[in-house]
C-alpha positions, 0 to 999 in steps of 0.5 A: 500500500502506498499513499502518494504524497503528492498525488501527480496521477490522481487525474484519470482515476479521480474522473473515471469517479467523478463522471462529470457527463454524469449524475453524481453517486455515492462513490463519487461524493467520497472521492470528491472528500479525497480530492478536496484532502489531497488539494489542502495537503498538498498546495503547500508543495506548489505555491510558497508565500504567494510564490508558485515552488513548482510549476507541475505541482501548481499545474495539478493544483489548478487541475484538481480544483477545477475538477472539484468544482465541476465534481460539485456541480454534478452532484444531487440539488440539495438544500446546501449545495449552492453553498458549496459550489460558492466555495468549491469555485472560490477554492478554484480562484485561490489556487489560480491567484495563488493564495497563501496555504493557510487560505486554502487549507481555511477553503478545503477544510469548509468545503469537506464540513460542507460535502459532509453535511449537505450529503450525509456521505460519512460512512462508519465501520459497523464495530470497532476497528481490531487494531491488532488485525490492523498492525498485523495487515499493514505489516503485510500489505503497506510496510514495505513502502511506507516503512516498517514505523509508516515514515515513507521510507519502505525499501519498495518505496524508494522508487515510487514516483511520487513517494509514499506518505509520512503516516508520522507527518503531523502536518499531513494527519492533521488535513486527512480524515478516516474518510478519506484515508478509507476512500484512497484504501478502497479505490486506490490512486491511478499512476502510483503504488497506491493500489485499491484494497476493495476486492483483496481485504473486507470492508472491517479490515480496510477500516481498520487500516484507516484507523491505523494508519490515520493514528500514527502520528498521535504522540504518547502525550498527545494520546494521554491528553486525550484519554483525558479530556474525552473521559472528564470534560463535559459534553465531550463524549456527545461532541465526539461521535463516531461521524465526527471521528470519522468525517473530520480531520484533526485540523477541523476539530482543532478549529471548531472545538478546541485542543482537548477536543483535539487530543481526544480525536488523537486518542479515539484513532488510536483506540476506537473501541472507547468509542464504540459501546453506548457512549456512540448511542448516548452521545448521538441523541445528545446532539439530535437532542440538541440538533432539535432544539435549535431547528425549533428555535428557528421555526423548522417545525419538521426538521426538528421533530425528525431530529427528535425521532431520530434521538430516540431511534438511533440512539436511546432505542439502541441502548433501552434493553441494556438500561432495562437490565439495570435499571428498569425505572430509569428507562421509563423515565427516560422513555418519557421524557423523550416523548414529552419533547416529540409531543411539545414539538408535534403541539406547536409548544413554545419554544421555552418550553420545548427547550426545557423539555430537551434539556430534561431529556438529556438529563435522563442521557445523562443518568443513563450514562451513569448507570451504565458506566464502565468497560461494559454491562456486568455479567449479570445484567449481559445476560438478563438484556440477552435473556429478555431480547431473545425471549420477548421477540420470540415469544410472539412468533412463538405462539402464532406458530405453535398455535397454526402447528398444532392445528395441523397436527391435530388435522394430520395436514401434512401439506399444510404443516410443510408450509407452515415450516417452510414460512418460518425457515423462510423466515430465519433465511430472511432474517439472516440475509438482514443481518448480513445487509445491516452490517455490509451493506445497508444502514438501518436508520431508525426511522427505515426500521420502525417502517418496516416493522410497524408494516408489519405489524399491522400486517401481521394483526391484519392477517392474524384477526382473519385467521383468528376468526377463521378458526372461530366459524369453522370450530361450530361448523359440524361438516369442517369437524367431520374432516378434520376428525377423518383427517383429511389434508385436502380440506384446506384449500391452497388459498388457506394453506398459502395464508398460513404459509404467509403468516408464519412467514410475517410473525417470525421475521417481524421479531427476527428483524427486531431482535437482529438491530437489538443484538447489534446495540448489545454487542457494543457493550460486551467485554471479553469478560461478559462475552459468555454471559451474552450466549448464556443469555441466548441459551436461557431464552432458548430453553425458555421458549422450548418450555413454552412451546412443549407446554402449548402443544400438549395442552392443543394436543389434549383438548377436543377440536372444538375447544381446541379450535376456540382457545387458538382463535382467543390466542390469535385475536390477542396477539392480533390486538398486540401486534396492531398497538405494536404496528402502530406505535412503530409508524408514529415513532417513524414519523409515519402518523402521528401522536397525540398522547394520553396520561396512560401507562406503557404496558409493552407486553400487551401493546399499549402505548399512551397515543390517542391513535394506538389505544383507539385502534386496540379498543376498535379491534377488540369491540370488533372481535367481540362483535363478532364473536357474539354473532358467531356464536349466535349463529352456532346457536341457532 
């Protein structure tokens, strides 16, 4: 691996990226981070006091900004872009006046702020960098140009033209971000030794290069500061989050938010795992919280309640079953307050008084921050969270699938117990295809993730209902009994056993999908020392459920059709109701619909959620359900 450290032959390669004829794409916004990186690190080598040094390189520059500028033009409209395209055009009319390196160092570093925030284009490593890997790749793959300590001075770096980067140059680490040091990782740079990593090392291992080589020029001191200041200084933890450690460079955090800020970006590169366990949750609802806060000030009603939903979905969600396990009090709390911002910000509140409601929501932060203080959740609390994610998802899934399974057997439906397997085996597949997304190749935002399970939710209560009663009528139908007592397969009809299919298929990988995001936010807090208590976890729930689902097929076993018939139909209505409170408190934390809220207790495990919207929905679908089966009733009777 070598990092050119003036990057003469950037050109062709930076526009095959850039297409200028065409749309920009993701791709092409992170190299414009690398182009518009290597233009502030490498001016200094071209123009000296006002003096060009060296015409080729003054000739790069002016072909590198103009690039940027034309780069800029072709990406997306968005709000913001005009702003850009003003200091991408003003970089451009620097480098041809040969403005002083400190000008264009000040032009370079907002043009990055500006692509970061107008395009969101951060991306993150999924865990925390495994430096040790990191040490031993970079030995492998980059020491033998950059040297065995990264100073450049490799003996296959002798004859790069141009040479290897100084990874110990604080001059250059303080212009690079991880963004961009990943970017020129995964793409390369055409014309020198600097070849793309993308197709021979993982998406992880490239990160964690980033990280290694983006922290060897933070000194001991440097490093010890930082340690510091990020574990004592108020509000640095939620100033640090992982998009700042990842998108800015050290030279920007150093400007925008002072030396210890600076020292302790120095020590998260060097040890990214501080960073990675629920300070990263805790410290982005600060700032969502925040973010939220000041777009209300300014009158963005929508903008700041999507900030709001955001501080609660990807953040305070993430970390809620560890908080659970430890104190369970505290999270309704927070939960609470959290919600009393979104209802202050939805009602068109004042602004004092939205503020004063952010501000005791980050306190509950706070306290929550507090309580789960240290290396990680203890043992103890590890395996409660496992136990409970496990078991509270499952347990729903559970009962419908049992309850179709044991309906089936009792019928002796052979074709219809093989569908019903095939939904949820269908639906672990699925589920497991979602995991591999959520940690390769997708971001789950929280808003995508309450849609897709309020979705369905609803869908599967939908479904649910009708096979609820489906049971119901058909458990006083004399002529359905007689079939199912003679045992024969061919009285369900292909449209009920896809029904069937569908809705095993829909309970399962509702509460896969859950349990997947929620196994990800664990896994943050997890220590080599706790490791085994989260699998201790896993295995008590497993049992737990094994127990459940035993007891549910011997009882449906025992009972005659009849009653059988009537008791899982009361189970599936239930769990109907449930699963539509669920559905739709999902949708308004997405944003979807929208709440108006009632002094009513949460009652999570019944689907209850204090919103006008979800407790009118539930008492509808249970006077509904009892309507109906009154008439049934009747009808039987008569």
């Amino acid at each position: 691996m070598s990092f050119p450290q003036i990057p003469g032959r950037l050109f062709p390669v930076l526009l095959a990226f850039i297409c200028l004829s065409q749309p920009a794409t993701a791709n092409d916004q992170t190299a414009l981070v690398q182009l518009v990186e290597y233009v502030g690190a490498d001016y200094i080598n071209a123009v000296a006091d006002g003096v060009v040094v060296s015409p080729a390189e003054f000739a790069e520059m002016s072909e590198f900004s103009a690039l940027l500028a034309e780069g800029v033009a072709n990406l997306p409209e968005a709000e913001g872009k005009e702003e850009l395209q003003s200091q991408a055009n003003e970089l451009q009319l620097a480098v041809a006046g040969q403005a002083s390196e400190q000008q264009v160092k000040s032009l370079t570093q907002a043009i990055r702020a500006s692509l970061v925030r107008v395009y969101g284009i951060p991306v993150a490593p999924k865990q925390a960098p495994d430096m040790a890997q990191a040490a031993s790749l970079y030995q492998a793959q980059c020491a033998a140009c950059h040297g065995q300590s990264g100073q450049g001075d490799g003996p296959a770096g002798v004859a790069l033209e141009p040479a290897p980067t100084d990874f110990t140059e604080v001059a250059r680490y303080n212009g690079r971000s991880l963004l961009g040091l990943y970017t020129t990782i995964t793409q390369g740079v055409d014309g020198t030794g600097m070849a793309a990593y993308e197709g021979s090392l993982s998406d992880e291992q490239r990160w964690a290069l980033a990280f290694y080589v983006g922290a060897k020029a933070v000194t001991a001191d440097v490093e010890d500061a930082g340690e510091a200041a990020f574990g004592t200084i108020p509000g640095m933890k939620a100033g640090l989050s992982l998009d700042t450690l990842v998108a800015q460079a050290p030279e920007d955090v150093l400007d925008s938010k002072g030396p210890e800020a600076y020292a302790a970006l120095g020590y998260l590169r060097a040890n990214p795992p501080a960073l990675f366990n629920k300070n990263r949750f805790i410290a982005l609802s600060h700032d969502k919280l925040a973010l939220a806060d000041v777009l209300y000030q300014q009158g963005d009603q929508r903008a700041a309640k999507a900030a709001a939903l955001s501080a609660y979905l990807d953040g305070f969600e993430m970390i809620e079953q560890q908080l659970a396990a430890v104190d369970a009090a505290l999270l309704r709390e927070a939960e609470s307050r959290f919600m009393a911002v979104r209802e202050a910000i939805d009602r068109e509140r004042g602004t004092a008084e939205v503020t004063a409601k952010v501000v005791s929501a980050r306190a509950a932060l706070d306290d929550a921050a507090a309580v789960l203080s240290g290396d990680g959740l203890s043992p103890a609390a590890t395996m409660s969270a496992s136990f409970f994610i496990l078991f509270r998802e499952g347990l729903e899934a559970l009962l419908v699938v049992a309850a179709l399974l044991t309906f089936t057997r009792k019928a002796n439906a052979v074709r219809a117990t093989r569908h019903i397997h095939l939904g949820w085996v269908a639906a672990l597949v699925a589920g497991g295809l979602t995991w591999y997304l959520a940690n390769t190749l997708i971001h789950f935002s929280g808003a995508s993730r309450e849609i897709t399970e309020g979705a369905a939710g609803i869908v599967a209560a939908l479904i649910l209902f009708y096979v609820g009663f489906w049971m119901h009528s058909n458990s006083h139908s004399q002529k359905w009994l007689g079939y199912i007592r003679e045992k024969v397969d061919s009285a369900l009809g292909n449209g009920t056993v896809w029904v069937l299919t569908f809705v095993s298929f829909i309970s399962v990988y509702r509460e896969i999908f859950e349990t997947i995001l929620f196994y990800q936010a664990l896994w943050s807090q997890v220590t080599p020392l706790t490791m085994p208590y989260l699998f201790y976890g896993i295995a008590a729930a497993v049992a737990g459920l094994a127990v459940v689902c035993v007891l549910f097929f011997r009882i449906g076993m025992k009972l005659p059709l009849s009653q059988f018939f009537r008791f899982t139909s009361i189970v599936l209505l239930v769990l109907s109701v449930i699963l539509l409170g669920k559905g739709i408190a999902a949708l308004q934390e997405a944003g979807v619909i929208s709440a108006f809220y009632l002094a009513v207790p949460t009652v999570d495990w019944l689907g209850v959620y204090p919103t006008i919207q979800g407790v009118l929905a539930q008492v509808i679908a249970v006077m509904l359900g009892a309507m109906l089966w009154l008439r049934g009733n009747t009808q039987a009777s008569s």
